[in-house]
N, C-alpha and C positions, 0 to 999 in steps of 0.2 A: 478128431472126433471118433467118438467109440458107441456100438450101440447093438443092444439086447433083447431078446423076447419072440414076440410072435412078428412073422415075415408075410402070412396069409397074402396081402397086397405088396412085396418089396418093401415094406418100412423100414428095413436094417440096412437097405441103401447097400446089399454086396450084389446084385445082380442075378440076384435069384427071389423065387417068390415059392408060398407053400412051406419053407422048413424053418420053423422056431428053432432059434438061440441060445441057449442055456448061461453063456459065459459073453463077455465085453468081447468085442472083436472091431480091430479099426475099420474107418469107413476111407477108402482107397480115394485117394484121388481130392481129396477134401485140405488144400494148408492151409492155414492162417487162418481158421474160425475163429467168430469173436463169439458169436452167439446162437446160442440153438433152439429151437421151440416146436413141444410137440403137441398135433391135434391127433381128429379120431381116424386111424389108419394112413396116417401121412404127416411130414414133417417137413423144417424150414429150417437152413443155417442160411448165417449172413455171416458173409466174409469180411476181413478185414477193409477189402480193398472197395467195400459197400453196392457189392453184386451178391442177388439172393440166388440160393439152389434149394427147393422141394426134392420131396421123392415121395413114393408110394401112393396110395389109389389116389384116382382122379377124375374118376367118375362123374364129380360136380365142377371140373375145373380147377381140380385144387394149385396143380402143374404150373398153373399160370403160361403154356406154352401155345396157346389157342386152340386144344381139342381137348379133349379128356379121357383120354391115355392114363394108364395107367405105368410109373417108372420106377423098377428097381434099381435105378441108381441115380446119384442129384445130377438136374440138370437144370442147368441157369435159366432164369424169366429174364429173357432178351427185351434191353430197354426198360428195365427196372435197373437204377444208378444211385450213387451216394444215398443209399439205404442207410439208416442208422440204427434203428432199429425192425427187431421181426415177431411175429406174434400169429400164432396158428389158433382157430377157432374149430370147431369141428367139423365142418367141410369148407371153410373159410380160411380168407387170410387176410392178417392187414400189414402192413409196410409203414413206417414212419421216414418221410425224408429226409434228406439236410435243409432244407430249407423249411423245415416245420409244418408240410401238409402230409396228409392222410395215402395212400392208395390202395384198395382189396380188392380181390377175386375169388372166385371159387361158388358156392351154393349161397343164393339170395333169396329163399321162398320168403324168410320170415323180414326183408328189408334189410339184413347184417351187411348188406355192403354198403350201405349209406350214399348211393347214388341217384337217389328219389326214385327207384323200382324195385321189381320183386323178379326181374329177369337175374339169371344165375350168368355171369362170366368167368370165360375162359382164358381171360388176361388181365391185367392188374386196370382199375376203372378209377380214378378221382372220389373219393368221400368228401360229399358237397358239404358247404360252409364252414370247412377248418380251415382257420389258419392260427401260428405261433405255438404249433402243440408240440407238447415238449415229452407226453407219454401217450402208450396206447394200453389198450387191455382188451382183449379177445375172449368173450366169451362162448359156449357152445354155438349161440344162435343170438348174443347180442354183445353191445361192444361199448367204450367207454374211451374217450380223449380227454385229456388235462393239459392243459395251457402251462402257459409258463407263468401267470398269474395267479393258476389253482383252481380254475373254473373246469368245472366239468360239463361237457356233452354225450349224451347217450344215443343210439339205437338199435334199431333190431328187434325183436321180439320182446312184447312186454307183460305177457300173460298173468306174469304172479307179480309184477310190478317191477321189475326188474329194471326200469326207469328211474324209480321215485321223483316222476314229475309233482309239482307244485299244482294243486286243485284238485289233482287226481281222488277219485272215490275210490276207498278203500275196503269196501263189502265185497266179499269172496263171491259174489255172483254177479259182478259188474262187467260187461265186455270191456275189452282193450284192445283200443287199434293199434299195430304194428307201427314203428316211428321207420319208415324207409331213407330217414336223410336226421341228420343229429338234431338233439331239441338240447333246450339247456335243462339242465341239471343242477339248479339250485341247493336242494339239499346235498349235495356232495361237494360243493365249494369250501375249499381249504382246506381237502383230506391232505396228509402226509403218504398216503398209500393205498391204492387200488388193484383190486380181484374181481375179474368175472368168472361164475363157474358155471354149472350146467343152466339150472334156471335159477337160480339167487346169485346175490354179490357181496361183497364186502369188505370195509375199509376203515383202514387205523386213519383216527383223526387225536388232535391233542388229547379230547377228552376219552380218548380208551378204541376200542374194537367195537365196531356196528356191522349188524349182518341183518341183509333183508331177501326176500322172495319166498320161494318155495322152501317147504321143510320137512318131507313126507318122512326122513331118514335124521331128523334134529338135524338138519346143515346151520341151522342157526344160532347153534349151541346156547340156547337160553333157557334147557331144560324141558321145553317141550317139542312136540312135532306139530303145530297149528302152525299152517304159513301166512307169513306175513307181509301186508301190502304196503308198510311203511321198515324205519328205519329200527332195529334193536338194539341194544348196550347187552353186549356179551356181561356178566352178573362177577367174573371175577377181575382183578387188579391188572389192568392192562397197560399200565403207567410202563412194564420197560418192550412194551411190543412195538417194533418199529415196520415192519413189514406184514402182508396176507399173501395166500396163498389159495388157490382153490383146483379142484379137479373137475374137466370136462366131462368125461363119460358117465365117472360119479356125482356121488354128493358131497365128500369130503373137505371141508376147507384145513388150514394150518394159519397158525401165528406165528411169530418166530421173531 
């Protein structure tokens, strides 16, 4: 594992904090990464051997170590096991198991840990009523599971809709309450592919690219900036897009 930029809080995982990186530089002490995932000023690899290691701030718990310590360099979530998957949120994290449940920690004001509260932990918590999921998607402040049948669940933060629950009123002055524990997610059943990004989301289904939430910067690439509380159909030919892509900090998504 190799890793670049700004170190402000240890990000670059060498043991130091305060001096940006210009050029790739390995991370010590890391074999047999399968996979890597970055949030806002900290990161997740999952090893082979399906034990996760964090590093840098942690302020919110991101460490998963039981304080919030900040570490420049990765250090395991003891009693986090047969990981398969990792996925960093922006002061969040969630975990997929082998046995197909959920588990996050780190910052919950907005519900992102999906354990029916808005208290923030410092160790990985259970995300109530998953089971058989087979992906996860981490977004800033909310989050999305897919089954192994294509059913999607959502929660976390739901301000510009970032839900798209079923009933839901879609007038730009409607309050929305925060989902703290997964709800279904009917219009997103039988996507091929899912992205959560800062506060919109978006996901290749057979019939093309759809992107919903906020749009102050066009993240919803449909030509305007009016955000939207339902789902959109990106306007060009999406027929060989098989993947999405979205950024945390930003508004950027990608197709590819």
């Amino acid at each position: 594992m190799y890793s670049w930029g700004d170190n402000a809080y240890g990000q670059l995982g060498n043991n130091r904090t305060g001096d940006s990186r210009a050029l790739p530089d390995r991370v010590q002490g890391m074999p047999k990464v399968k996979q890597i995932s970055a949030g806002c000023d900290f990161s997740l690899a999952l090893l082979e051997n399906g034990t996760v290691y964090p590093w840098g701030r942690g302020i919110h718990g991101q460490m998963g170590s039981g304080s919030r310590a900040t570490s420049a360099v990765p250090r395991q979530v003891l009693g986090l096991e047969n990981i398969v998957k990792v996925d960093a949120g922006c002061h969040h994290a969630l975990a997929l198991t082998a046995d197909d449940t959920v588990k996050s920690w780190g910052y919950n004001f907005h519900g992102q840990l999906g354990n029916s509260s808005t208290k923030s932990s410092t160790v990985p918590v259970d995300v109530d009523w998953l089971e058989d999921v087979s992906d996860i998607e981490a977004g800033a402040h909310h989050n999305y599971a897919q089954t192994s049948d294509r059913h999607v669940r959502g929660w976390g933060i739901k301000q510009y809709g970032q839900l798209l629950e079923n009933g839901e009123d879609f007038d730009a002055n409607t309050s929305r309450t925060n989902r703290t524990a997964p709800v279904e997610t009917p219009r997103l059943d039988g996507v091929q592919h899912l992205a959560a990004g800062a506060r919109h989301g978006a996901a290749v289904t057979s019939g093309g690219v759809f992107t919903w939430g906020r749009k102050g910067e066009g993240q919803l690439g449909n030509g305007t900036t009016v955000s939207r509380y339902e789902s959109v159909k990106l306007p060009n030919d999406g027929s060989a897009i098989k993947n999405v892509a979205t950024s945390l900090g930003g508004n950027t998504p990608y197709a590819y």
